[in-house]
C-alpha positions in Angstrom: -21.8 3.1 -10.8 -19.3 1.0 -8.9 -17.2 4.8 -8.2 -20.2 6.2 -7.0 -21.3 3.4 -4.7 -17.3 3.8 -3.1 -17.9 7.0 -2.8 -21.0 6.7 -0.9 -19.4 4.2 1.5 -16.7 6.0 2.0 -17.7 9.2 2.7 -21.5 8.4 3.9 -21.2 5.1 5.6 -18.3 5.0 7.3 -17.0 8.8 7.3 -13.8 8.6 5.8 -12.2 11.0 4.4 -9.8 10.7 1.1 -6.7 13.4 1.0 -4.6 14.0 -1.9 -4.6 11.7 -4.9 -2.7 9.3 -7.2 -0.6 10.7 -10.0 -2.3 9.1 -12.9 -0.3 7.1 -16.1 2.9 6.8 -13.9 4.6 4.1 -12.1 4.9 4.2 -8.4 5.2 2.2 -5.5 2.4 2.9 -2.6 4.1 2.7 1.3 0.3 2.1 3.7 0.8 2.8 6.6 0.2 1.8 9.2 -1.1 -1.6 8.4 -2.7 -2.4 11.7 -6.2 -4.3 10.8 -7.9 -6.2 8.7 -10.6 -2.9 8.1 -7.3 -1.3 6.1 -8.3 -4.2 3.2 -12.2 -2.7 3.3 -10.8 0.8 3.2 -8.6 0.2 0.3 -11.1 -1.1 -1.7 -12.9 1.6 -1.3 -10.5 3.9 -2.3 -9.0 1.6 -5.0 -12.8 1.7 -6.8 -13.2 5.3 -5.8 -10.1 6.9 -7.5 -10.5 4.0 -10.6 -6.5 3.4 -10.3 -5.4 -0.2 -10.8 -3.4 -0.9 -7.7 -1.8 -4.0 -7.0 -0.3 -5.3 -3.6 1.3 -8.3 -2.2 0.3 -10.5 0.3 0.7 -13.6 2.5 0.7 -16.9 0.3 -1.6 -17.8 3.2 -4.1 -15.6 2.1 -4.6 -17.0 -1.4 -6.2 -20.6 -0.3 -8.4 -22.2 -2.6 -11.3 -20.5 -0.8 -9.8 -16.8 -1.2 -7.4 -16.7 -3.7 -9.7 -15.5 -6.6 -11.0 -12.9 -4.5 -7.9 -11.7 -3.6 -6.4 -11.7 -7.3 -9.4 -10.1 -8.2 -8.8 -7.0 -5.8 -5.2 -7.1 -7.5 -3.1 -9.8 -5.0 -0.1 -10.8 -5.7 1.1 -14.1 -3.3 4.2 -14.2 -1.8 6.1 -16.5 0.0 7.6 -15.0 3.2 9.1 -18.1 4.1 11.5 -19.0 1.3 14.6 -17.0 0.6 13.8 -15.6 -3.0 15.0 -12.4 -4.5 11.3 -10.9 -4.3 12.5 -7.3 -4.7 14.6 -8.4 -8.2 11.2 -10.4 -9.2 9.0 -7.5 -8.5 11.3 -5.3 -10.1 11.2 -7.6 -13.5 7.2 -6.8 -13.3 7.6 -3.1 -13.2 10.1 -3.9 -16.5 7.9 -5.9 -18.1 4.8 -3.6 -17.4 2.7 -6.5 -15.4 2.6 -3.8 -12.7 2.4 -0.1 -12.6 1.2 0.5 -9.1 1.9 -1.6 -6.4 0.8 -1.0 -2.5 2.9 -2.2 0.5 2.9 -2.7 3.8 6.2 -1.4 4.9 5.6 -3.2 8.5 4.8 -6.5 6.4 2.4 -7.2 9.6 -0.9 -6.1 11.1 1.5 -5.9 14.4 2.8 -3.4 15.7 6.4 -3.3 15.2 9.1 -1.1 15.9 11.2 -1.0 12.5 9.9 -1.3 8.6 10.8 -4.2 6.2 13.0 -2.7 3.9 11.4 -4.6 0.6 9.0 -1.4 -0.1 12.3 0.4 -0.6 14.8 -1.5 -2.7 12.2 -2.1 -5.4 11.7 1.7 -6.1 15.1 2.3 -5.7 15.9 -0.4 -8.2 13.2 0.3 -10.4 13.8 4.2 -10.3 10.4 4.3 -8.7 9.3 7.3 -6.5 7.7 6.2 -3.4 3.5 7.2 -2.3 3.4 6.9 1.5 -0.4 6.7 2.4 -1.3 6.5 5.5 -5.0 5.3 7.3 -5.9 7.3 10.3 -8.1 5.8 12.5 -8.7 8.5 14.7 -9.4 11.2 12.0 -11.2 8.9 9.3 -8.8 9.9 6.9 -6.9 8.2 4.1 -3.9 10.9 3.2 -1.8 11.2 0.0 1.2 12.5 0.6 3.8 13.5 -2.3 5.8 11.6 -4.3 9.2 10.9 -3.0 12.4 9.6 -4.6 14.5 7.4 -2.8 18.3 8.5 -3.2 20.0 5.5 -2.1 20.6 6.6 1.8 18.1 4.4 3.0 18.9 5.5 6.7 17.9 9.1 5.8 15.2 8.0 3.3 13.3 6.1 6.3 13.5 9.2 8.5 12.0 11.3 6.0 8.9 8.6 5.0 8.5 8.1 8.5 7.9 12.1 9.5 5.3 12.1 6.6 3.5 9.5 8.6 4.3 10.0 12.1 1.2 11.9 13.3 -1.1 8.8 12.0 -3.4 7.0 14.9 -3.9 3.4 13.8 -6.9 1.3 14.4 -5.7 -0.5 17.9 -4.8 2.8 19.6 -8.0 4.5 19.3 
């Protein structure tokens, strides 16, 4: 019911349209991009219920208060604390070991800004975890939420960031519309 009723919304209500889809019983780290409004948390909800894969991501401390925090575990949150110098990427890492996660979503930007270079977090935690990467992207301008294929980071991150960039680069985020 609760697939259907995504569906509906999705496609019906708001006109989105979903593009690919998620490798099933694998482990994989998600890249969204761009991460440019707070309608991207709304959209991937929809498409989290919709394709029935349990996708986690990782978010703001901020964002879990007392007032929000189950609802934000619920849809799969993980906090983190930007501020403090931990090893996130060896921690995150540990959960894809111990199988706590299998999917987890990113925001390679880390921001709803717009900002002229990716966090590099994303990356390191496939690479460590022998993870391929899922970029996603949200396009604004065609309502449309695209899979792309799996990629494998090799370890050049220089070269690795040009090629997950081009796989995006034709996206129109929500403020440029």
């Amino acid at each position: 019911m609760t697939k259907t009723l995504a569906k509906f919304v999705l496609n019906k209500v708001i006109r989105w349209k979903f593009i690919g889809s998620f490798p099933e019983d694998e482990k994989y780290i998600i890249a969204v991009v761009p991460h440019s409004s707070y309608f991207d948390l709304i959209i991937a909800v929809l498409i989290r219920t919709y394709s029935g894969i349990k996708i986690k991501f990782i978010g703001k401390k901020e964002l879990f208060n007392p007032f929000s925090a189950f609802f934000f575990r619920f849809l799969g949150g993980i906090p983190v604390d930007r501020g403090e110098k931990t090893n996130l990427v060896d921690s995150v890492v540990n959960l894809f070991h111990l199988n706590k996660i299998k999917i987890l979503a990113i925001a390679p930007e880390g921001t709803r800004k717009n900002v002229k270079k990716w966090k590099t977090g994303f990356y390191y935690i496939a690479l460590k975890a022998n993870l391929p990467i899922l970029m996603v992207s949200f396009d604004y301008k065609r309502k449309q939420v695209m899979i792309n294929k799996k990629f494998i980071p090799t370890g050049n991150i220089k070269a690795d960031f040009l090629k997950l960039e081009k796989m995006v680069s034709d996206v129109i985020t929500r403020n440029k519309i």
